[in-house]
C-alpha positions in Angstrom: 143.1 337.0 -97.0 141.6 333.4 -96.9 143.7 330.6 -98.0 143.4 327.1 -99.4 144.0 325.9 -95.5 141.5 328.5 -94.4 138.6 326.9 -96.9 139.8 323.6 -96.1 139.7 323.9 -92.3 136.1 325.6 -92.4 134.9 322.3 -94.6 135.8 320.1 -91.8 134.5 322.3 -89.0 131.3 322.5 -90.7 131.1 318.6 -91.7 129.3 317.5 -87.9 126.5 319.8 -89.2 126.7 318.3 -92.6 124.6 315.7 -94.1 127.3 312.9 -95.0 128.0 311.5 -98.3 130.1 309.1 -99.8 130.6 311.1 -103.0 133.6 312.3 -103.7 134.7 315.3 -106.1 137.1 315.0 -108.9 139.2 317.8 -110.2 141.5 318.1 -113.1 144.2 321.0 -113.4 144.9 322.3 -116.8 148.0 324.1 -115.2 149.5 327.3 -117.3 151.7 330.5 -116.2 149.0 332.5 -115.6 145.9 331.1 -115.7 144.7 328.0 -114.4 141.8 325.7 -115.9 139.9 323.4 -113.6 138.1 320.9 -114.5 135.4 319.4 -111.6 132.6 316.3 -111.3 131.4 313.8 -108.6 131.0 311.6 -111.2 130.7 309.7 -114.4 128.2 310.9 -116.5 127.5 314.5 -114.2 128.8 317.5 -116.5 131.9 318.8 -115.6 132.1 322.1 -114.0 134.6 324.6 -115.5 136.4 327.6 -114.3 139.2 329.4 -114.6 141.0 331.2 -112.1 144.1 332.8 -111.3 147.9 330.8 -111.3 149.0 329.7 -108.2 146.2 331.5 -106.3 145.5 329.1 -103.6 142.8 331.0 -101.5 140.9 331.3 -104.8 141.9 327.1 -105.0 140.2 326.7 -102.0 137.1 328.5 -102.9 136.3 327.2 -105.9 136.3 323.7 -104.1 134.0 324.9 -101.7 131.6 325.9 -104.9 132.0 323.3 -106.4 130.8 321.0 -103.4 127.6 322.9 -103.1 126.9 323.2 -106.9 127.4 319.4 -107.0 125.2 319.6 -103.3 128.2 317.4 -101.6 128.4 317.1 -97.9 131.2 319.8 -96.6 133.1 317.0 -95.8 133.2 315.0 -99.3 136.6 314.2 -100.3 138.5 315.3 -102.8 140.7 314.0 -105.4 142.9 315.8 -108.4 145.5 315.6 -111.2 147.5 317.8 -113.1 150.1 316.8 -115.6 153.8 316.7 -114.8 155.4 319.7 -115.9 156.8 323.3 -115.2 154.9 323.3 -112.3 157.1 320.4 -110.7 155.1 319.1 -107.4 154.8 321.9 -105.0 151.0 321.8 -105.7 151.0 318.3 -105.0 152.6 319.0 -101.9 150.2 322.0 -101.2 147.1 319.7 -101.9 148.6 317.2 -100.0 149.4 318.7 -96.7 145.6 319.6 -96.5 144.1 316.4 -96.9 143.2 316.2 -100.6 144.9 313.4 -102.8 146.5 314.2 -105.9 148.3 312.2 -108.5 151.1 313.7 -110.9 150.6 312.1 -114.5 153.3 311.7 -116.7 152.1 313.2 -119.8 153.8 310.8 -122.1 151.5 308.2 -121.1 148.3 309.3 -121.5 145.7 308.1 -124.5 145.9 310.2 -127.4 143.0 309.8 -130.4 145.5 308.8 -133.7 143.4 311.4 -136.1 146.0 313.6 -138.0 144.3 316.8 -137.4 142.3 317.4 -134.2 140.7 320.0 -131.7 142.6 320.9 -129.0 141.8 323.7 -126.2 142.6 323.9 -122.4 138.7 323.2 -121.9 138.8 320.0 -123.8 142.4 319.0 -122.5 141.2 319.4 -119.0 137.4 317.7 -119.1 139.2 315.1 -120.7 141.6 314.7 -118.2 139.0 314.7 -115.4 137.3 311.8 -117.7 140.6 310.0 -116.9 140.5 310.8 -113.8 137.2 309.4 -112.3 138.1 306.1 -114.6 141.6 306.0 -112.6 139.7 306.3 -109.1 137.3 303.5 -110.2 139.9 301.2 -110.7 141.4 301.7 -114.0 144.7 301.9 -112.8 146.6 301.6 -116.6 144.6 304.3 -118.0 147.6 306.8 -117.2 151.3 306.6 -115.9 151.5 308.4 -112.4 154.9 310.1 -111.3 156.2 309.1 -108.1 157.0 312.7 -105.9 160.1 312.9 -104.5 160.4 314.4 -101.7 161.8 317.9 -100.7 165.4 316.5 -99.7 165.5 314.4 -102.1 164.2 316.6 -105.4 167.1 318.7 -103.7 170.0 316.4 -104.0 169.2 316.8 -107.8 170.4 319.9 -108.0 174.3 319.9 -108.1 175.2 317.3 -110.4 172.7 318.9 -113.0 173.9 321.9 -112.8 177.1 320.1 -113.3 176.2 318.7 -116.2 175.0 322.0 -117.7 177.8 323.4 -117.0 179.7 321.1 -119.5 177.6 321.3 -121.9 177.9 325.4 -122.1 181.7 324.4 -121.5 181.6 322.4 -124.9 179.3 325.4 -126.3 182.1 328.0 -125.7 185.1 326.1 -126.6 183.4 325.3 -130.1 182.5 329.0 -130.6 186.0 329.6 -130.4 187.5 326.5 -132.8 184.8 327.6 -135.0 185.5 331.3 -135.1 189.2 330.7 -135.7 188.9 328.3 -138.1 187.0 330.7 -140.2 189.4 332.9 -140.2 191.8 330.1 -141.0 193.7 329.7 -138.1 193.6 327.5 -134.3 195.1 327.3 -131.0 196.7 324.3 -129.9 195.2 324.9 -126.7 192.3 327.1 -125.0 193.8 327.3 -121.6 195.8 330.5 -121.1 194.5 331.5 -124.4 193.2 335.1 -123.6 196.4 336.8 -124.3 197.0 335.2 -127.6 194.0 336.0 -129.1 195.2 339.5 -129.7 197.7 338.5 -131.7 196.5 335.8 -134.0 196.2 336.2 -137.5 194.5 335.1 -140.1 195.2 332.8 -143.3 196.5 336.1 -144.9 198.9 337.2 -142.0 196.7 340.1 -141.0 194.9 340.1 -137.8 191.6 339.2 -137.0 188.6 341.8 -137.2 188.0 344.1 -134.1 184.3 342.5 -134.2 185.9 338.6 -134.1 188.3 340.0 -131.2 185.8 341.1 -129.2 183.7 338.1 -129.8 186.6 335.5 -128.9 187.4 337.8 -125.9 183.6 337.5 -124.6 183.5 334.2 -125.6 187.0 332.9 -123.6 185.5 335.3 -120.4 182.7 333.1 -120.5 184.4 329.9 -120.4 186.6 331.1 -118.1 183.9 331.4 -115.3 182.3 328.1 -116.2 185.2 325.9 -115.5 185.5 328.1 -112.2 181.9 327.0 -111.7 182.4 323.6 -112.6 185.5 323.1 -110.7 183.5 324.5 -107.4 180.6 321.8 -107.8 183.4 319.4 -108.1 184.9 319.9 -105.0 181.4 320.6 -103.7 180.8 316.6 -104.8 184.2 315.1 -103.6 183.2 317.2 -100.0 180.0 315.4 -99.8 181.8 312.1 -100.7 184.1 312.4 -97.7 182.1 313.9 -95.2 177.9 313.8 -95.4 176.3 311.0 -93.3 173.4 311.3 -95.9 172.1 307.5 -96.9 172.1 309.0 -100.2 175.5 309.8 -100.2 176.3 306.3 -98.8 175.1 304.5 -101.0 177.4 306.5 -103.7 180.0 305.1 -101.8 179.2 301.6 -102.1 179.0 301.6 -106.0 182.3 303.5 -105.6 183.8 300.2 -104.1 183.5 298.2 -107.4 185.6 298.3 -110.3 184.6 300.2 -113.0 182.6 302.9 -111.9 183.8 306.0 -111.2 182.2 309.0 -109.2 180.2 310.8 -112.2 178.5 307.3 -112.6 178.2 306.4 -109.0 176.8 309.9 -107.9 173.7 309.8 -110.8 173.2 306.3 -110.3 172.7 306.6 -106.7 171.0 310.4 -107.1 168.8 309.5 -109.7 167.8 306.0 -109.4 168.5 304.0 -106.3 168.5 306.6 -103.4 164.7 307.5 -103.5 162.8 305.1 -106.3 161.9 302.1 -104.9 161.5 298.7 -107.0 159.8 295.8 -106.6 161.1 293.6 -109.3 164.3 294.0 -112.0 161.5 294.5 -114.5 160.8 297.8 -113.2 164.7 298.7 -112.6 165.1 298.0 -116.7 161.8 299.6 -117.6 162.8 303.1 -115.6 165.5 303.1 -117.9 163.8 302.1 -121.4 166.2 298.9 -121.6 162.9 296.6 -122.1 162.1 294.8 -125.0 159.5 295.9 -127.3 157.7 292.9 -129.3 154.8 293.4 -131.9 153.1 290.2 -132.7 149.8 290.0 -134.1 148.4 286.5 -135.4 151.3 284.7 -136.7 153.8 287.4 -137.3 156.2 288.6 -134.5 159.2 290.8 -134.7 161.4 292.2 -131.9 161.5 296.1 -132.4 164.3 296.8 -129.9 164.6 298.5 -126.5 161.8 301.0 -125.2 163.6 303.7 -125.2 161.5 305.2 -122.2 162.8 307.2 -119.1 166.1 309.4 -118.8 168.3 309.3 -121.9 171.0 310.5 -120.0 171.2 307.2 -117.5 170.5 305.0 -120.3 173.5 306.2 -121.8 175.7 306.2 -118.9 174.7 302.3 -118.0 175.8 301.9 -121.7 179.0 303.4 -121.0 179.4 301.5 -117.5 179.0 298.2 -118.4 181.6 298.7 -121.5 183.8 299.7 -118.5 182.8 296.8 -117.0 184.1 294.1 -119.5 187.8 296.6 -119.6 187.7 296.5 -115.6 185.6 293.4 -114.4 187.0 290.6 -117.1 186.3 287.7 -114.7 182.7 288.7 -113.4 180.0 286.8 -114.3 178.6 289.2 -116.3 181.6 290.1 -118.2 181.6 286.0 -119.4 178.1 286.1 -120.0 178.9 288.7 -123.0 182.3 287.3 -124.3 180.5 283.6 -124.6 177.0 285.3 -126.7 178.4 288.2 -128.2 182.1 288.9 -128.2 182.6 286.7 -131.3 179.7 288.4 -133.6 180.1 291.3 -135.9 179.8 294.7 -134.4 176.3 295.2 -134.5 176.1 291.7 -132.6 178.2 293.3 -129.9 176.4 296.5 -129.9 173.1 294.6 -129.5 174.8 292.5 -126.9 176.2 295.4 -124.7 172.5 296.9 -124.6 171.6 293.7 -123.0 174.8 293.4 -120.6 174.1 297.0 -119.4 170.1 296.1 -118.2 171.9 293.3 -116.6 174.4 295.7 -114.8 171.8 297.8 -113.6 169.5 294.9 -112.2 172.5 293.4 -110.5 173.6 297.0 -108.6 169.9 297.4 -107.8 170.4 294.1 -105.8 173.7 294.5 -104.6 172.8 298.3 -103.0 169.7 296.5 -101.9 170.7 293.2 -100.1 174.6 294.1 -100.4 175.4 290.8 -102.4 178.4 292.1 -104.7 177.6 290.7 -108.6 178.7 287.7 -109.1 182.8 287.5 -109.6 182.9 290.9 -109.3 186.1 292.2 -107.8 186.3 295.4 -105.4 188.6 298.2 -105.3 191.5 297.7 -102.6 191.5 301.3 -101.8 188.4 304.0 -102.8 189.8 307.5 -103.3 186.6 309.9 -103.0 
């Protein structure tokens, strides 16, 4: 069977007998489980060219680009450029398209023009012509029209995967323990503790002194079985972690190490801090270290009215909230850093909002200065380091 490689490969064979052109073919994905919808032009102002074919059928990819060269009469040899919004997908077609010579940009989806009407058409024809629209304005220069996702690589999309399952983990750990509290206390009765409970739940009783139903028995009992195997789980991936910690000669893992040598940050915070942000991303200036994690400020001014509408709010949730909670560890565990002075003097003498407004600001601090300390190595300013790291 002919693949994408196969159609690719001919189109380069055939391109000394091809007339040559400086066109170049644009082609939007509208990406879904099992069909896909795509979206092709050389150009502003040619009508697009739309087809659907089959999901993840990349022999059928491949042909439809050689169709779509002739129908536009480009050389064999045109070049091609594509898009597809980030999503379920993830970036092995970016990879795919990639390792044969066409470039491809992952949009994030958030960022991409929207018309404000309340009610409004909306098919996978129109969402992909007006993605290829996009497109050909992005290739002509337009470079603000969308946000494009930076693709990790295989190794490093990888490291991902163990402390988010982690962190799955405890939250279907904090499911199952409040199935249980809420089950007994509907009955009318608790535990004082969940571990080793299994053999008590038979005999609990409820606010009566009789015992529980057969059906809330059996529910408890599938319920504790459950949580059982998740803290098995979860204890696994933590030794899995602290094995990494002490042996791996991955940079990655290094660099975990380093922001383990300062006060005040533990090994969850180190390990997404160094996962997530610092070990593949690379920035060019603290504005972009804040803006990946939606500590920027937002201002609305128009003529002579301006008002500050607070932080962005943009990127992971999850890390914004963590920096939040690290740099309140900071002031406990770093007093005499510059940073930690920096808040006392503006903030520490306000009301509590003032200091909750304040720590917001401390934390995009914090981050900008362990960007530059995992970057140059110059430890924050006053900051003091652990005399012994225990990882």
């Amino acid at each position: 069977m002919p693949t994408l490689t196969t159609h690719l490969d001919g189109a380069r064979a055939s391109a000394g007998n091809a007339v040559k052109s400086p066109a170049t073919l644009h082609l939007a994905f509208d990406l879904g489980n099992v069909t896909w919808l795509l979206a092709s032009s050389p150009g502003v102002g040619a009508p697009p060219r739309v087809r659907r074919l089959p999901a993840r059928d990349l022999a059928s990819l491949g042909a439809e680009l050689d169709a779509a060269r002739r129908h536009f009469r480009l050389a064999a040899d045109a070049s091609v450029v594509t898009c597809y919004e980030a999503g379920r997908d993830g970036f092995w077609l970016h990879r795919a398209l990639s390792a044969h010579g066409v470039a491809n940009v992952v949009v994030d989806s958030a960022s991409i023009e929207v018309n404000r009407r309340a009610r409004q058409r909306k098919t996978d024809r129109l969402d992909a012509t007006a993605l290829l629209h996009r497109l050909q304005r992005y290739h002509a220069g337009e470079v603000r029209v969308w946000r494009v996702v930076r693709v990790p690589s295989v190794a490093e999309e990888d490291r991902r995967h163990l402390h988010r399952e982690l962190a799955r983990l405890t939250t279907d750990r904090t499911r199952c323990i409040n199935q249980i509290k809420g089950l007994l206390a509907a009955h009318g009765t608790r535990l004082t503790s969940l571990r080793g409970a299994l053999p008590q739940l038979a005999h609990l009783t409820q606010w009566d002194g009789t015992a529980l139903p057969p059906g809330v028995q059996e529910r408890l009992a599938f319920t504790y079985a459950r949580l059982a195997l998740i803290r098995r789980q979860r204890t696994a991936i933590v030794h899995a972690r602290r094995t990494l910690l002490e042996t791996s000669t991955d940079p990655s893992v290094d660099l975990v190490r380093r922001l383990l040598r300062l006060r005040g940050i533990g090994e969850v915070s180190a390990w997404l801090f160094a996962m997530e942000l610092f070990s593949w991303r690379r920035f060019r200036n603290r504005r972009e270290v804040a803006g990946i994690l939606g500590l920027t400020p937002t201002l609305r001014a128009s003529g002579q009215q301006q008002r500050e509408t607070g932080i962005g709010k943009g990127g992971s949730a999850l890390l914004r909230a963590l920096a939040t909670e690290v740099a309140w560890s900071w002031l406990r565990r770093q007093p005499t850093s510059a940073l930690s002075q920096w808040y006392r003097t503006r903030f520490a003498t306000g009301g509590s909002r003032t200091r909750r407004i304040g720590i917001i600001a401390m934390a995009r601090r914090l981050m900008i200065a362990l960007w530059r300390y995992l970057d140059t190595g110059r430890v924050p300013d006053g900051a003091m380091l652990k005399v012994r790291v225990t990882a």
